[in-house]
C-alpha positions in Angstrom: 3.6 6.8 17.2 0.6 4.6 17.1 -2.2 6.8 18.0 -2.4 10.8 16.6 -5.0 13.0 18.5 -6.3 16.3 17.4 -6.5 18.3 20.4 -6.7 21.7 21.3 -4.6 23.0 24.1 -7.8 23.1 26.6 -8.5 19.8 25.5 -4.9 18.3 26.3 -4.8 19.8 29.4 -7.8 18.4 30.4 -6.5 15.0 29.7 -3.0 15.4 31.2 -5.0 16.4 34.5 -7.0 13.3 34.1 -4.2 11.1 33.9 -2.3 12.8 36.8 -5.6 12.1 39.1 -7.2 9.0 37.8 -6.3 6.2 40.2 -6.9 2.7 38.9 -9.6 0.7 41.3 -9.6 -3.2 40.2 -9.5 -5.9 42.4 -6.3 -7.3 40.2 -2.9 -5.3 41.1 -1.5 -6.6 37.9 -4.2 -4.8 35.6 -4.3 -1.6 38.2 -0.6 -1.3 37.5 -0.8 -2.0 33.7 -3.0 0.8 33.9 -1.5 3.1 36.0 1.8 2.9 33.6 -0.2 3.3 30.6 -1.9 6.7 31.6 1.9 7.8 32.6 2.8 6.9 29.2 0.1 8.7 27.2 0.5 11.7 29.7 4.4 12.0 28.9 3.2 12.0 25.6 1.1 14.9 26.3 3.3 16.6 27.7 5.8 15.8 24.9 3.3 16.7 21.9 2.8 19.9 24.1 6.0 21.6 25.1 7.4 24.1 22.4 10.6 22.4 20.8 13.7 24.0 19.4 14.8 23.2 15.9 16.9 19.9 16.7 19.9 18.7 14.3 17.7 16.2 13.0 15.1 18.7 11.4 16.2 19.9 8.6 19.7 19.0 8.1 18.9 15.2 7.4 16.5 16.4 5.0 17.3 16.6 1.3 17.5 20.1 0.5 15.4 20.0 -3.3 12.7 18.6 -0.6 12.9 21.1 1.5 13.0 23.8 -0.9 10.1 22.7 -2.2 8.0 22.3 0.5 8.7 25.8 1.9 7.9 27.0 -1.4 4.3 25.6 -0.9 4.3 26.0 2.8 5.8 29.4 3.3 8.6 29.0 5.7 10.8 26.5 6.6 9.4 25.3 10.4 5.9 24.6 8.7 7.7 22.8 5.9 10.1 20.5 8.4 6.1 19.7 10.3 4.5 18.8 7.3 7.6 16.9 6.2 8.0 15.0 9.3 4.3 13.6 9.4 3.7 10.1 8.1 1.1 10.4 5.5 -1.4 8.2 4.1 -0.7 9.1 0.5 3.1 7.9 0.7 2.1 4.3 2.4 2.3 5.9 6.4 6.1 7.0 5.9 7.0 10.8 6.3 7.7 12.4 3.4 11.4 13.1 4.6 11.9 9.7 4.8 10.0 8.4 1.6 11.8 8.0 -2.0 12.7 11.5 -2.9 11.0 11.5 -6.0 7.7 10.3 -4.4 8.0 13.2 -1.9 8.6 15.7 -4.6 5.8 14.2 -6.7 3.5 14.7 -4.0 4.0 18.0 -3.1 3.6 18.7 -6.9 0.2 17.4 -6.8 -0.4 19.7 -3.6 0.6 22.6 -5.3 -1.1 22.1 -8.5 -4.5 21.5 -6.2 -5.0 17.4 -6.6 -4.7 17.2 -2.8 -2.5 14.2 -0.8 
């Protein structure tokens, strides 16, 4: 994903409506339907980011179980753990910890734990 928002739920919705209604007025076709296709885009985004999802194979079976034993140690259950592990992060060069070096992951979450943030 290229952009991450922080939205509340009022917030999204407000958004998704605004995509659904905003029609694009330029004199150019070309940019009104470069426009038009971007707002679907971000709202199938929204409504993506926004509808509840089931645990899919991919959430925690691909991920190396020390990792994820650890991070539900610091996180408390696993479904928080397989979020936090699936976010890129900053502190591990953008990449998502389930995907970064194992040790570099595990490193991390060490420093969490032990109150030295990300």
């Amino acid at each position: 994903m290229l952009i991450e928002l922080d939205l509340n739920h009022n917030d999204a919705q407000a958004l998704l409506h605004h995509c659904g209604e905003h029609q694009p007025s330029s004199d150019d076709l070309r940019e009104n339907a470069r426009l038009r296709e971007a707002l679907e885009t971000l709202a199938e985004a929204i409504n993506d980011a926004m509808s509840p999802r089931g645990e899919s194979p991919e959430s925690s079976e691909a991920i190396d179980p020390r990792l994820l034993d650890a991070a539900m140690a610091i996180f408390g259950d696993k479904k928080s753990a397989v979020d936090w592990l699936s976010k890129p992060l900053r502190a591990l060069g953008a990449k998502r910890p389930r995907d970064a070096h194992i040790d570099d992951a595990l490193t991390l979450l060490a420093r969490i734990e032990h109150g030295f943030g990300a």
